[in-house]
C-alpha positions, 0 to 999 in steps of 0.5 A, spaced: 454 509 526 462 507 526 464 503 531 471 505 534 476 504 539 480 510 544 485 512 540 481 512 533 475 515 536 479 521 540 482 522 533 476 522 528 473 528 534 480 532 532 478 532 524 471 532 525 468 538 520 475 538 517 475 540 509 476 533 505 481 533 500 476 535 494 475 541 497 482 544 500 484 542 492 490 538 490 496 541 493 492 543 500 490 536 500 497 533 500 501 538 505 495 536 510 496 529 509 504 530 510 502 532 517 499 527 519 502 522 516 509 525 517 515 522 522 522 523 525 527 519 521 529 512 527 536 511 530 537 504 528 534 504 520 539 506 514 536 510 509 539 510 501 535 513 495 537 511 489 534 514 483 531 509 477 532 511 469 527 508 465 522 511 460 516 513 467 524 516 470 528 517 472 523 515 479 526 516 486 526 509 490 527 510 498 531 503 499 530 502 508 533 496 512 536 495 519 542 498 519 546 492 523 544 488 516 548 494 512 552 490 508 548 484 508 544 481 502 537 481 505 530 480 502 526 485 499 518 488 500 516 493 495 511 498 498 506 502 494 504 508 498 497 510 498 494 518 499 489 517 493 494 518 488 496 525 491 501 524 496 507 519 497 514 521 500 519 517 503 518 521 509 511 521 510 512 513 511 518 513 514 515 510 520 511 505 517 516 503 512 521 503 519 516 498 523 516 494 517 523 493 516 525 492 523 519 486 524 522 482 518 530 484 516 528 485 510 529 491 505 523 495 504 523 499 497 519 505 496 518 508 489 516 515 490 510 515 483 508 521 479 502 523 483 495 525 478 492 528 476 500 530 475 500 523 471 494 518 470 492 512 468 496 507 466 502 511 467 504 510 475 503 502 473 508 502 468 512 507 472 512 502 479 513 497 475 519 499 470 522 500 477 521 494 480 524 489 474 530 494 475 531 493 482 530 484 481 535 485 475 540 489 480 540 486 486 547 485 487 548 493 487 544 495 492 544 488 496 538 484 495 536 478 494 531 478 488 529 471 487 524 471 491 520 477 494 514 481 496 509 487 494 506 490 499 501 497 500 496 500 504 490 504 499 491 506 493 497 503 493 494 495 495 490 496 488 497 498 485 499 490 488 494 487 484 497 490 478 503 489 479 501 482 480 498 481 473 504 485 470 509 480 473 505 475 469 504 477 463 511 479 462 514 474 465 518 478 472 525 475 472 523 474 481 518 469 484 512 474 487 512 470 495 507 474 498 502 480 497 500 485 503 494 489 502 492 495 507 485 497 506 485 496 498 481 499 492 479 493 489 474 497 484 474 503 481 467 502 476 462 500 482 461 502 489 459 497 494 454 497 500 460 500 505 460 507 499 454 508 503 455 505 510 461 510 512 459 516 505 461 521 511 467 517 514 471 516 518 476 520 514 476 517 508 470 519 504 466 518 499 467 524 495 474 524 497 474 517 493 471 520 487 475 525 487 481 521 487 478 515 482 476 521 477 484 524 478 487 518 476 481 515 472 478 521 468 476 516 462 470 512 465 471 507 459 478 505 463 475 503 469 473 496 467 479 493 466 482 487 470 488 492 472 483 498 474 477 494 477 480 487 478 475 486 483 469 485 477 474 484 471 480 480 473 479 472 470 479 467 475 484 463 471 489 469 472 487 470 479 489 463 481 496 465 479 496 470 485 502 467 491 499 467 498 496 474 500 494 478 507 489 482 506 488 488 513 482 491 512 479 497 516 472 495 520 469 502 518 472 504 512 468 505 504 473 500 502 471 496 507 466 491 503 470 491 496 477 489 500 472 483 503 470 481 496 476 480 494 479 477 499 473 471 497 475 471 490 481 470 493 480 464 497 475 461 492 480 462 486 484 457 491 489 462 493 492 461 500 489 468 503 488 470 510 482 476 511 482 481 517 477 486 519 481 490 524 474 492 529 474 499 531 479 503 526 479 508 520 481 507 513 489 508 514 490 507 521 497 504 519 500 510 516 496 516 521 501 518 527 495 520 531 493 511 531 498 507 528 501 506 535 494 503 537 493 495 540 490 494 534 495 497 529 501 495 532 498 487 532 496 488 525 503 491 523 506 485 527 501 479 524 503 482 517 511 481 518 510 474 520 506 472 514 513 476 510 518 473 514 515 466 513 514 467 505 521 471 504 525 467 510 528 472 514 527 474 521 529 481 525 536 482 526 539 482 533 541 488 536 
């Protein structure tokens, strides 16, 4: 049974018996999540879309900050969305993304992927990151500060960080990666840790709706054991001791629950200067779900994450 608080609970009783995502089908599944995940664009946060060429592109990228720093140079968070690989727009996120940028006074970039079974694997990878080498080789044009920066997602879109991480390495991104946040992330797509069975049935996310996601990106088995699609088991330590200080927010009832903290102990032990929170009384997404993401513990772990950016990128909130 999973532990959950008020807003939580209230909210697993409204979608109990609910179809999951394998079974509304792809387009279903992706109009649902919108609404609950959906938000009014906020009075103070400036929104600007670019759009990024490329081979995977061109790829939209929802550029967000306070709109007092119109003008200024500002650091920059580049946000993954997660959604299984199915869902991610710049509105759906608004809010997230708007909390993010008023807490830090930085720019948060949100690229807008191919969703699969659309593409698949490696595809979004090399799409996420040909826009991210854009955006810290052209900083200048869209005022950011690309010497030092940070990734950040939730979900599916916290495993894209660990890969784009591993990219950066490899091939030498012109920009120093400060920090990492991850929300409640994939970290192995092979194998299934004992939370799978713990909360098979939920809250919200499902195992069946996880199969069904991995399965949409991943239909090659063979793909799922690589350090990129599975780090938590094959990413050398060598490579992971290279990661820059990581936040890691966790889901305390949630199938994704033990490879997040599996992680989060490679990390540590791999020297890596991690910080491990397991936010008791929630369900996967309770971050981006607008029926929870005003909880206490949702707004305190919105607020801890923006410390940890603020510190790693130095800014701090603009006065209004």
């Amino acid at each position: 049974m999973a532990f959950l608080d008020v807003q939580n609970t209230a909210f697993a009783g409204l979608i109990a018996g609910e179809p999951g995502p394998e079974t509304a089908g792809y387009v279903a599944a992706r109009a649902g999540l919108e609404q609950l995940q959906k938000g009014e664009p906020a009075a103070d946060i400036a929104t600007n879309v670019i759009q990024v060429p490329g081979k995977c592109g061109p790829t939209a990228v929802t550029i967000v900050r306070q709109k007092s720093l119109a003008g200024k140079k500002v650091p920059i968070v580049y946000y993954l969305h997660g959604g299984g690989w199915v869902l991610g727009s710049p509105t759906v996120y608004a809010a997230q993304l708007e909390d993010l940028a008023r807490e830090t006074g930085a720019a948060i970039a949100f690229p807008y992927y191919t969703p699969a079974p659309d593409q698949q694997f490696p595809f979004q990878f090399e799409q996420t990151y040909e826009a991210l080498h854009h955006l810290v080789t052209h900083g200048d044009d869209y005022d950011l500060l690309t010497s030092s920066i940070a990734l950040a997602g939730d979900s599916v879109g916290g495993h894209f960080t660990i890969a784009l991480m591993q990219m950066a390495l490899e091939r030498s991104l012109p920009a120093t990666v400060a920090h990492i946040v991850m929300f409640y992330p994939v970290t192995d797509t092979h194998k299934k840790l004992p939370s799978y069975e713990k909360y098979k049935d939920g809250p919200f996310l499902t195992e069946a709706s996880m199969d069904w996601m991995i399965d949409a990106f991943l239909p090659n088995k063979e793909d799922r054991e690589l350090p990129l699609t599975s780090p938590l088991t094959f990413l050398a330590d060598s490579v992971l001791a290279q990661f820059p200080p990581t936040t890691v927010i966790l889901s305390g009832s949630d199938v994704l629950l033990d490879e997040g903290l599996a992680f989060g102990e490679r990390l540590c032990k791999a020297g890596v200067d991690t910080s491990v929170v397991r936010a008791e009384g929630t369900m996967h997404a309770f971050l981006t779900l607008k029926p929870i993401r005003e909880s206490p513990i949702a707004r305190a772990m919105t607020q801890f994450t923006a410390a940890r950016l603020c510190r790693a990128l130095g800014c701090s909130p603009a006065k209004v």
